[in-house]
C-alpha positions as CSV (number, residue, x, y, z in Angstrom):
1,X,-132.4,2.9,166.4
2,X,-131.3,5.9,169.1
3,X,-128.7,3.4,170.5
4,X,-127.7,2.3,167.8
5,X,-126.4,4.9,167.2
6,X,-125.6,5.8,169.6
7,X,-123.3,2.9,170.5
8,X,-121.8,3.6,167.2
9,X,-120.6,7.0,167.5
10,X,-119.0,5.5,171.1
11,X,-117.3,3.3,169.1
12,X,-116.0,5.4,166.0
13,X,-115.1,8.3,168.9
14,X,-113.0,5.7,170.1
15,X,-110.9,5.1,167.0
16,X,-110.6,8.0,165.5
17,X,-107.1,9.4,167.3
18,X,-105.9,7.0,164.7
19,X,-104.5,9.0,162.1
20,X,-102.9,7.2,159.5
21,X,-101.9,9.0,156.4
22,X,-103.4,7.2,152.9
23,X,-104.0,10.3,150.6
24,X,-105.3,8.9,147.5
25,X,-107.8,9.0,144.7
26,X,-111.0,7.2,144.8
27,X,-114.6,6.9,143.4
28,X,-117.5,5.2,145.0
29,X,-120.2,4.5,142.0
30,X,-123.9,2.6,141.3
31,X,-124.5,1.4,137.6
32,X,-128.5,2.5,137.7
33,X,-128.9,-0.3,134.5
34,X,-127.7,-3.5,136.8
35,X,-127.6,-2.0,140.7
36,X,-124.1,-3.4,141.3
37,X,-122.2,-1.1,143.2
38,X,-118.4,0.0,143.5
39,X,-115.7,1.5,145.0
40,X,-112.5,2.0,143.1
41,X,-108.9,3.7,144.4
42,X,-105.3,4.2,143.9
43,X,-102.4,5.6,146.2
44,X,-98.8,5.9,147.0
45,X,-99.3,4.1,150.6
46,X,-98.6,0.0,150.8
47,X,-102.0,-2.0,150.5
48,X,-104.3,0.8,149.7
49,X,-107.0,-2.0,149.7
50,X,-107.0,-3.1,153.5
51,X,-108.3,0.4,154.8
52,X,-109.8,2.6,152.3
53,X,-112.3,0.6,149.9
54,X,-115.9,-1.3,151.5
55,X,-118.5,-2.6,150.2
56,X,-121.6,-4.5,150.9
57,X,-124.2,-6.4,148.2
58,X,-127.3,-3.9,148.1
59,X,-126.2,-1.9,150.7
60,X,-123.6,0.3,150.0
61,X,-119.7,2.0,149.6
62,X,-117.6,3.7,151.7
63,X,-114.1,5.0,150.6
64,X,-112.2,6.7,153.5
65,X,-108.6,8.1,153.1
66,X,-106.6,11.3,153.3
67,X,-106.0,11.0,157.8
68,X,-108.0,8.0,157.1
69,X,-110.1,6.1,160.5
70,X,-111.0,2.5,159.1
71,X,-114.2,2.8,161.0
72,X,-115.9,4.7,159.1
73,X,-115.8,1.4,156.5
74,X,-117.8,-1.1,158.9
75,X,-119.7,1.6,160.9
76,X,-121.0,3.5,157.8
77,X,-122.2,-0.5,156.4
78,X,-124.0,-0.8,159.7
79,X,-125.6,2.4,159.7
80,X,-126.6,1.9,155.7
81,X,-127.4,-1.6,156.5
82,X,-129.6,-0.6,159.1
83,X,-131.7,1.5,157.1
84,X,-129.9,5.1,157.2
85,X,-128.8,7.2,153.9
86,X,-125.7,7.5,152.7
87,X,-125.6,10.9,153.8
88,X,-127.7,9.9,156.9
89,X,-125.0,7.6,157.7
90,X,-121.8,10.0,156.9
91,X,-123.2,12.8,158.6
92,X,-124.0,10.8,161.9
93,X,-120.2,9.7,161.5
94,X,-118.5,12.9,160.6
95,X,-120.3,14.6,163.9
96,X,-118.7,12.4,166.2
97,X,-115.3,12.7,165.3
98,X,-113.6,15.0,166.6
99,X,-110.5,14.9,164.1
100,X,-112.9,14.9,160.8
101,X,-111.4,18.6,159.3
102,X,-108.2,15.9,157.7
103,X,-110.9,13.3,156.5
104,X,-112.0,12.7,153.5
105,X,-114.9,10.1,152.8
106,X,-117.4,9.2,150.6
107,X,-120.6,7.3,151.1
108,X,-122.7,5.5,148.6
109,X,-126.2,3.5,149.6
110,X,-127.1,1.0,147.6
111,X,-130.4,3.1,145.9
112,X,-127.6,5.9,144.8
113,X,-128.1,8.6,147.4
114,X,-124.5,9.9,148.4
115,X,-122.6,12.2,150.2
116,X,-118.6,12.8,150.0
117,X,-116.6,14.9,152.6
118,X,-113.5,17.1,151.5
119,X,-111.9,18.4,155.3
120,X,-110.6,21.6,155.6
121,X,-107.4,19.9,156.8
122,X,-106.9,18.1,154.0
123,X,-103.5,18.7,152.2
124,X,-103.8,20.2,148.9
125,X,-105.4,20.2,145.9
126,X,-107.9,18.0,147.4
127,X,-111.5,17.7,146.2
128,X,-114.5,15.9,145.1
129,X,-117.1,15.7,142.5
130,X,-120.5,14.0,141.8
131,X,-123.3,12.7,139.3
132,X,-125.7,15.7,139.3
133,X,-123.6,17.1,142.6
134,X,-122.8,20.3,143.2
135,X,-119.7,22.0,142.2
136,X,-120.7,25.3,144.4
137,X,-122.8,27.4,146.4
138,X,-125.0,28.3,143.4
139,X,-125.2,24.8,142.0
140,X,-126.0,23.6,145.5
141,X,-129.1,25.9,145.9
142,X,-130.0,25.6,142.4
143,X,-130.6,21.3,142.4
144,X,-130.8,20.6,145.8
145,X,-133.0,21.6,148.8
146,X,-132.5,21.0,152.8
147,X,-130.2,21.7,156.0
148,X,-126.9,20.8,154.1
149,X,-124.3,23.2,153.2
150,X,-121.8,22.8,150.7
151,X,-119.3,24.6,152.7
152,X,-118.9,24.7,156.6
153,X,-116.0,25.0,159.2
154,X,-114.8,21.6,158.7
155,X,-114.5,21.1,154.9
156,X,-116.3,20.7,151.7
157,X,-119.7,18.5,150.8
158,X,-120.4,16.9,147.1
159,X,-124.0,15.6,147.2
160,X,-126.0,14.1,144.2
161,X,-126.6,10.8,142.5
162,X,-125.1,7.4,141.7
163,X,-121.5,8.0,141.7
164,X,-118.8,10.7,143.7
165,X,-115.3,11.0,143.2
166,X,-112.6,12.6,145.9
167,X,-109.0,13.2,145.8
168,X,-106.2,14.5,148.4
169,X,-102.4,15.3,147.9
170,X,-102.5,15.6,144.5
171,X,-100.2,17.1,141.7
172,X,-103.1,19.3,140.3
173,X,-106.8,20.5,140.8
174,X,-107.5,18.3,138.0
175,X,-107.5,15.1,139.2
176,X,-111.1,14.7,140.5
177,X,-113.4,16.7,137.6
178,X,-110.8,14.7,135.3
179,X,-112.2,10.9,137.2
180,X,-116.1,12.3,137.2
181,X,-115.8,13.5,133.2
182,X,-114.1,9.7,132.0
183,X,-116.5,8.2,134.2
184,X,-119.5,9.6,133.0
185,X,-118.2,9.2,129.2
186,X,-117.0,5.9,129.6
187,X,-118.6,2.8,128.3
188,X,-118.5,-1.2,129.7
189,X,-119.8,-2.7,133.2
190,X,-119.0,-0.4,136.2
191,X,-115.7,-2.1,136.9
192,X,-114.3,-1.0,133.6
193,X,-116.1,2.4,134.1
194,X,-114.5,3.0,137.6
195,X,-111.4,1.9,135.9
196,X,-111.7,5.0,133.3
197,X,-111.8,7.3,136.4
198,X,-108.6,5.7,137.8
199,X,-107.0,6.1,134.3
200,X,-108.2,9.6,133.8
201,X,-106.9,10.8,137.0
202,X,-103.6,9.1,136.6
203,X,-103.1,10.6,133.2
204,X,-103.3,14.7,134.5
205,X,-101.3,13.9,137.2
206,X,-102.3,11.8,140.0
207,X,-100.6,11.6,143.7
208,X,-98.1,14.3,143.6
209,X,-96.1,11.4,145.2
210,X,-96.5,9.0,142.8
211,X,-97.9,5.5,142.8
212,X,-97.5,2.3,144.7
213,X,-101.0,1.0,145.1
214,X,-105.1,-0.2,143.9
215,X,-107.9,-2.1,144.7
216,X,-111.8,-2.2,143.6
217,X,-114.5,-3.9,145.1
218,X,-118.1,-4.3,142.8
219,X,-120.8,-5.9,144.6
220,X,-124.3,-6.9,143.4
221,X,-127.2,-4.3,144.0
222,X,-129.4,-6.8,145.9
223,X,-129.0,-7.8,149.6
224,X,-127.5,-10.9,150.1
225,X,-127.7,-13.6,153.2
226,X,-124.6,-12.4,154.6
227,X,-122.0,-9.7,154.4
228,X,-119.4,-11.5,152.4
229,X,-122.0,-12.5,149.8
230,X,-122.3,-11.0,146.3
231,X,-119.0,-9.9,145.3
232,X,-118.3,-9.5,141.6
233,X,-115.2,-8.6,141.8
234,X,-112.9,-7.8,145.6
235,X,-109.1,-6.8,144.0
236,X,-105.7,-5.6,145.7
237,X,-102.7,-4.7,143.9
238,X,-100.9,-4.2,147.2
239,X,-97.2,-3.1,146.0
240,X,-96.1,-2.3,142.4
241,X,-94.5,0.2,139.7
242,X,-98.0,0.5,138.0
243,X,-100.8,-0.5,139.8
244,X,-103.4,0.8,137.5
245,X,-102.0,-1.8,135.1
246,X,-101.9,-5.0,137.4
247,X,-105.4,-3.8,138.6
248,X,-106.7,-3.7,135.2
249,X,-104.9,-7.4,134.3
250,X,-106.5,-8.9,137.3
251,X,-110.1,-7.7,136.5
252,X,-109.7,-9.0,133.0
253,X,-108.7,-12.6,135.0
254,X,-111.7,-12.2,137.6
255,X,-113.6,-11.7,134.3
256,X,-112.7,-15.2,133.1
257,X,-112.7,-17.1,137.1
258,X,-116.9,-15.5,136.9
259,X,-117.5,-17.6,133.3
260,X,-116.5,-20.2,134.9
261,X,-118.3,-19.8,138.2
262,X,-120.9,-19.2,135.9
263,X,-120.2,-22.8,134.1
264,X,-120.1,-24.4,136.9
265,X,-123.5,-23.2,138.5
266,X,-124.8,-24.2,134.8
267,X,-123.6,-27.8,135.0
268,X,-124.9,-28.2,138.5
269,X,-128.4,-27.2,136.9
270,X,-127.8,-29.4,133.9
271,X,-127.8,-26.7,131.6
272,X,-124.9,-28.4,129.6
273,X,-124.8,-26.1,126.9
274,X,-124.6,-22.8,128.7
275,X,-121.7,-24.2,130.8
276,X,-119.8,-24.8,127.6
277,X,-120.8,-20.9,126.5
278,X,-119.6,-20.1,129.9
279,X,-115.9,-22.1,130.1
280,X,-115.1,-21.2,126.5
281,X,-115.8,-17.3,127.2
282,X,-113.4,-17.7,130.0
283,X,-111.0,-19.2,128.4
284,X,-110.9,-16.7,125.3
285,X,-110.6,-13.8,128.1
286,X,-107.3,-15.4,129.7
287,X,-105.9,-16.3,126.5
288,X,-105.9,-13.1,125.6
289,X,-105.4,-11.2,128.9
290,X,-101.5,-10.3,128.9
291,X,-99.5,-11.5,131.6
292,X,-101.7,-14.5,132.5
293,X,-99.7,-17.6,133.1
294,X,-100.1,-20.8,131.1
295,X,-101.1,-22.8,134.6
296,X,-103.9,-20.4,135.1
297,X,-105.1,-21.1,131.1
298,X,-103.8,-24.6,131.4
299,X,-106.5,-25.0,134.8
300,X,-109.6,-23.6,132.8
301,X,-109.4,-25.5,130.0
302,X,-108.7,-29.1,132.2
303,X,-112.1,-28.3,134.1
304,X,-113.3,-27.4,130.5
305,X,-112.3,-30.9,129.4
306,X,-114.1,-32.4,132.9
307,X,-117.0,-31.1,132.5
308,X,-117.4,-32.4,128.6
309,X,-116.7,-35.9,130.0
310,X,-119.5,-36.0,132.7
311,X,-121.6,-34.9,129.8
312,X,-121.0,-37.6,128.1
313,X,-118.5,-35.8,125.3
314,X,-115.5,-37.6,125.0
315,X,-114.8,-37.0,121.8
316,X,-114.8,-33.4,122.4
317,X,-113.0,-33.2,125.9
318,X,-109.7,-35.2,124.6
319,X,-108.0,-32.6,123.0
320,X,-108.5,-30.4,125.5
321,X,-107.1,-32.6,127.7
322,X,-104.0,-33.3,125.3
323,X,-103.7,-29.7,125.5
324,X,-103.3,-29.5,128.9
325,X,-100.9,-31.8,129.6
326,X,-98.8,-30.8,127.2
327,X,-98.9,-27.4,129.3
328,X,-97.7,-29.2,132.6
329,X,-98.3,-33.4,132.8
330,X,-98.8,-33.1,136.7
331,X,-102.6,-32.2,135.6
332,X,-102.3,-36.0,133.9
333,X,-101.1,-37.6,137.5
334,X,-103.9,-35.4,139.0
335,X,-106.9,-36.9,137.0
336,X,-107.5,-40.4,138.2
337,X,-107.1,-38.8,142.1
338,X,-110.2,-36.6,140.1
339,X,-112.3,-39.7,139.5
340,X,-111.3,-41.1,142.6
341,X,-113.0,-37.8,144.7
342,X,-115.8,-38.6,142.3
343,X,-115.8,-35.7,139.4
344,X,-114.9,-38.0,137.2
345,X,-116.6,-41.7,136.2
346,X,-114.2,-43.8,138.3
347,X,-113.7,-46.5,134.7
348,X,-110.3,-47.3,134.3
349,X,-110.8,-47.5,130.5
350,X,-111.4,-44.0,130.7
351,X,-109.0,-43.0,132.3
352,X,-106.2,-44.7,130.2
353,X,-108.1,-43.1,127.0
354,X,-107.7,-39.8,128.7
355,X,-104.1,-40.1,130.5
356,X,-103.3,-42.0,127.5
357,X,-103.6,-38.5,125.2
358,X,-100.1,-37.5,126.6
359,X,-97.2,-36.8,124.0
């Protein structure tokens, strides 16, 4: 484990001369009920979501911004991964970097431990907060015990539980007890609790700059087979007047694209009448998710309609399928090249009853 890490400090020392300027908000948070975890952020800086936000099924979050180093992302996985603490794992990092006084990162492992890093450096107000953290030297000493300090040379430590919320270049000090109150009050699954946050830091001020960009990542709390494995939701919003808004419309689609995941994982296990529960709830999210496109609707309900054949529910898949094409009749040229791949029984009375349903 010594060279390990070792080999990882070589290899963050050697990337952090980067300095590339992403101040931001962000929150890095653990739903206790379910174990999924999450990071969440918005900025005025293009594709927020390439650098700052990582995440790993049951093993943890990283946000890095303000002078943010990218490294920190994988390295702090692989140190996680490999066993270490969230602050283990930050502290290791922040020690050997040379340039960590304009950092400012949070950590998260995936049983809730974290630590977030304010530095010195950072331009101001800049700040954090956390579940059950520390807000100063007295609250420090009072609910937590060991070496750390809240305050040393090179910037400013939240430490406590579950979730941690940091903020750089803002309009106002606000901004980060703001995103840990709303997120602590807020109800829903921890996207739409990470979302609150976002909202609530927005709404006092936000980025004294303004706006351009967003992203969250939620992962699953349990360690998957590989890295990439176990996403719930993995959103960019990489350019746009209000990012917050188009981050919040393309949750509510990921929403619907899981039921039907979900619907399709039910049909490959036969359970025919949870993948219907399944394809209709997705379908009643996009309908009424504003700024969804017809062809995105139109898609749902056509696999909808699929499905109901191969169970042997004609009667019930037919107008769907009228519905459908009379959203866009390429999906009618499309569905005997279906049956042809095989996801659909390959009869040619079918397909003129179902091809057939066009106006």
């Amino acid at each position: 484990m010594k060279k390990f890490l070792c080999v990882l400090c070589v290899l963050c020392g050697s990337a952090l001369a980067q300095l590339r300027p992403v101040h931001t908000f962000s929150i890095v948070a653990r739903d206790p009920a379910t174990g999924q975890i999450g990071v969440a952020v918005q900025s005025h800086w293009f594709a927020v979501g390439q650098i700052v936000p990582w995440a790993e099924a049951g093993v943890g979050a990283v946000a890095t911004q303000s002078f943010v180093d990218p490294s920190y992302g994988p390295l702090g996985l692989g140190l996680m991964r490999a066993g270490k603490s969230a602050p283990e794992a930050l502290h290791a990092l922040l020690q050997a970097d040379a340039h960590r006084n304009v950092r400012q990162v949070a950590f998260l492992d995936a049983a809730g431990n974290l630590l977030s890093f304010t530095g010195a450096k950072d331009i101001q107000p800049a700040g954090c907060a956390s579940g059950g953290g520390a807000a100063n030297e007295e609250d420090y000493k009072r609910n937590f015990a060991g070496p750390q300090k809240v305050r040393d040379e090179w910037g400013y430590y939240c430490t406590g539980k579950d979730f941690a919320v940091q903020a750089n270049l803002m309009s106002n000090d606000r901004i980060w007890p703001a995103m840990a109150k709303a997120f602590q009050e807020s109800k829903g699954d921890l996207a739409e609790r990470m979302l609150a946050a976002l909202d609530a830091a927005q709404a006092v001020g936000g980025d004294i700059r303004g706006r351009q960009s967003a992203a969250l990542i939620v992962v699953e709390g349990k360690r998957q087979n590989a890295p990439w494995e176990g996403r719930i939701f993995d959103l960019r919003v990489d350019d746009a007047a209000e990012p917050l808004q188009e981050l919040r419309r393309l949750v509510a689609l990921q929403r619907a694209y899981n039921h039907m995941n979900a619907g399709d994982l039910a049909v490959e296990h036969k359970d025919n009448e949870a993948a219907l529960r399944e394809y209709a709830a997705a379908e009643e999210i996009a309908s009424h998710t504003e700024g969804v496109l017809p062809s995105r609707l139109a898609e749902m309900i056509y696999w909808h309609a699929v499905a109901l054949v191969n169970m042997q529910r004609l009667d019930q898949a037919l107008p769907l399928f009228r519905k459908v094409f009379a959203m866009d009749k390429n999906w009618a040229t499309l569905t005997p090249r279906v049956a042809a791949a095989g996801l659909l029984p390959d009869d040619p009375k079918l397909m003129e009853r179902i091809v057939g349903t066009q106006k």
